[in-house]
N, C-alpha and C positions, 0 to 999 in steps of 0.2 A: 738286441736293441728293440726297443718299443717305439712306436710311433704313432703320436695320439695328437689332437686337435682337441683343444681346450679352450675354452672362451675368445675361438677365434685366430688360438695362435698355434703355432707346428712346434711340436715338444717330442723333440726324440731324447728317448733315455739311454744312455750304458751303463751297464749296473755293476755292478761291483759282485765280484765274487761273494768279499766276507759279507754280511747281512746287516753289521755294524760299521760299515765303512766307511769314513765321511763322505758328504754329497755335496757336490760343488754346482750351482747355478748358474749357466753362460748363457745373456744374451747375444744375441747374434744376429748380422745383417744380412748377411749372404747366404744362408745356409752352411756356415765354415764350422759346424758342432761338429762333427765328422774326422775333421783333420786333426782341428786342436784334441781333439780327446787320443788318438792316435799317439799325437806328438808327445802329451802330457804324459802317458801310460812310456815311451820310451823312455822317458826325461825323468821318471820317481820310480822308486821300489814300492813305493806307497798303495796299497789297496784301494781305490774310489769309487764313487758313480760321479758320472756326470751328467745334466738334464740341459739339452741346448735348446731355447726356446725362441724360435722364429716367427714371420711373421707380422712383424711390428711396425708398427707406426712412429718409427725412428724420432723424427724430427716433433712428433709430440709424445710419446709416451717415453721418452727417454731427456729430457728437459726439464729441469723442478720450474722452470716460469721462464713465461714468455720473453723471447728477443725478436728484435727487428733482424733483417738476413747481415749477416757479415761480408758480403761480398754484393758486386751486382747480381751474377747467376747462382746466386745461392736461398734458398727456400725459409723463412722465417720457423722459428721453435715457439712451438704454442703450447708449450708448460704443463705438460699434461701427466707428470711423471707422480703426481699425488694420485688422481684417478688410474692408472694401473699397475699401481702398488697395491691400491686395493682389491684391484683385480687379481694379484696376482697370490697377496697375501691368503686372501678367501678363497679362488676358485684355483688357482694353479696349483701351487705349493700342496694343500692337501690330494689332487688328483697325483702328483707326482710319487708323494709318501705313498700312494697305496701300492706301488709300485716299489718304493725303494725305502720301506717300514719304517727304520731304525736304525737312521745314522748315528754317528756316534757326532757329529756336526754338521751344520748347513754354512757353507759358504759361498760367497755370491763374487762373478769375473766379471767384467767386460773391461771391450777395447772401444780406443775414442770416445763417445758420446754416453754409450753405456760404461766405460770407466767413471766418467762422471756420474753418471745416476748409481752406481753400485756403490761409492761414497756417500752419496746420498741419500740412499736408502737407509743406511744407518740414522740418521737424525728423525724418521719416518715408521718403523717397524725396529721391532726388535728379536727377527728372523735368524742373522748370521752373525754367525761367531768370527770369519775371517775373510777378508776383502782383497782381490788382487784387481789393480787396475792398470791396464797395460795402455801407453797414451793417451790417458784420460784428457777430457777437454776442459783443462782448471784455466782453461782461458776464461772461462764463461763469466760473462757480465755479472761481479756483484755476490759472486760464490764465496771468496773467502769474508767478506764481510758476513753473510749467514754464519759458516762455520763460527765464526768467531763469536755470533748471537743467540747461537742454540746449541743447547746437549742432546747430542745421540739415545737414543731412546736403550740402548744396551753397547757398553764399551767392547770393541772387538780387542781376540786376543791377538790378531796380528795382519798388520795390512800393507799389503804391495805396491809398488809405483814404478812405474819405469816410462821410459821417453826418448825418443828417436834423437840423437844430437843433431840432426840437423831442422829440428820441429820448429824453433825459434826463427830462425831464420829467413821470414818471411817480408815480404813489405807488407802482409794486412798487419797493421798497428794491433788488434785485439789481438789475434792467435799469437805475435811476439811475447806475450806473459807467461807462455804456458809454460816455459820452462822456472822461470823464479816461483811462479804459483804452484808449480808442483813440489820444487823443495822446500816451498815454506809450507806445507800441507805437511809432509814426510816430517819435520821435523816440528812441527806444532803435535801432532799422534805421539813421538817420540817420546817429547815434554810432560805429556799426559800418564806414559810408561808403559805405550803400549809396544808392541814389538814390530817395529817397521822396517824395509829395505827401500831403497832405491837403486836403479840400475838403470845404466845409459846404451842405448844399444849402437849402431851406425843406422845412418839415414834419414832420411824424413819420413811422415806420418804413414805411408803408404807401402812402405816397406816390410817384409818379412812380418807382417801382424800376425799369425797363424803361431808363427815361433815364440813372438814374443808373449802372449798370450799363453802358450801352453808353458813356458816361464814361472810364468808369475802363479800360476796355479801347480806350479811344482814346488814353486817355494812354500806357498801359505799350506799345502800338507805336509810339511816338515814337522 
């Protein structure tokens, strides 16, 4: 493993045996690059690296634009997820390559708030060939109306989704969407011919994310 500090952020890598082996992107809130990549390697035959990059300025560098807070004790998203795409595009992603040369692909994970921006990043950069989002936050004000207004800068060849069955379930009225707005997303990509799953696990949002996450990035190296 590598562990490097890059424009600020904690990027630990596990590299992949083969030299050409896809390389998969995880941002991360907790420092949980560790486990998922553990879990992932149980979960595929598949050769990979993974680069789990911490650090972050969650609630804005993982939000494409700003919202008011969803709750009372809950912190407002200040839309920052343009400003470090470029960050990450420019100064991440080539520090990372010098480390893991020549994948044979880049694909980009995350769970909750970075599910959503890992979609997102698609209409943004045209970096990753495949998307796994594990509880993405497709609640978010105003997201599918984007999707529906803009082309992805490069069509992935295949992207993941999955969702806690008990994620809806909530009385905040916003986060209630999240499940409709995730399978009209799954099947709006579908429509396009792209190659998608969705998968529903048990529980609500806080539940076994470690698993579900290394998941979705088992499938998308299929």
């Amino acid at each position: 493993m590598e562990s490097l500090m890059i424009a600020g952020k904690e990027v630990k890598i596990f590299p992949a045996k083969n030299i050409n082996a896809p390389l998969v992107i995880l941002h991360t809130v907790r420092g949980e690059g560790e486990i998922v990549n553990q879990l992932a390697r149980k979960g595929t035959a598949t050769d990979f690296s993974l680069a789990a990059i911490g650090n972050l300025n969650w609630d804005d560098e993982m939000s494409p634009w700003a919202i008011s807070p969803i709750s009372p004790k809950d912190t407002p998203c200040t839309g920052g997820a343009d400003a470090y795409l470029d960050t990450l595009e420019e100064q991440i992603l080539p520090r990372i390559l010098h480390y893991v040369p020549s994948p044979s692909f880049m694909a980009l994970a995350g769970y909750s708030l970075a599910g959503l921006f890992a979609v997102y990043a698609m209409y943004r950069i045209d970096a990753f060939a495949r998307i796994a989002s594990a509880s993405g936050s497709f609640w978010y004000p105003k997201f599918l109306d984007y999707v529906q207004q803009h082309e992805m800068k490069c069509q992935p060849e295949c992207m993941y989704f999955s969702l806690g069955n008990k994620e809806a379930r909530t009385k905040n009225k916003i986060l209630q969407s999240v499940e409709e707005n995730t399978l009209w997303l799954e099947n709006h990509y579908r429509e396009f011919g792209i190659r998608t799953a969705y998968e529903e696990n048990q529980g609500n949002h806080f539940q076994q994310a470690n698993e579900r996450m290394a998941k979705g990035i088992c499938w998308i190296l299929q």
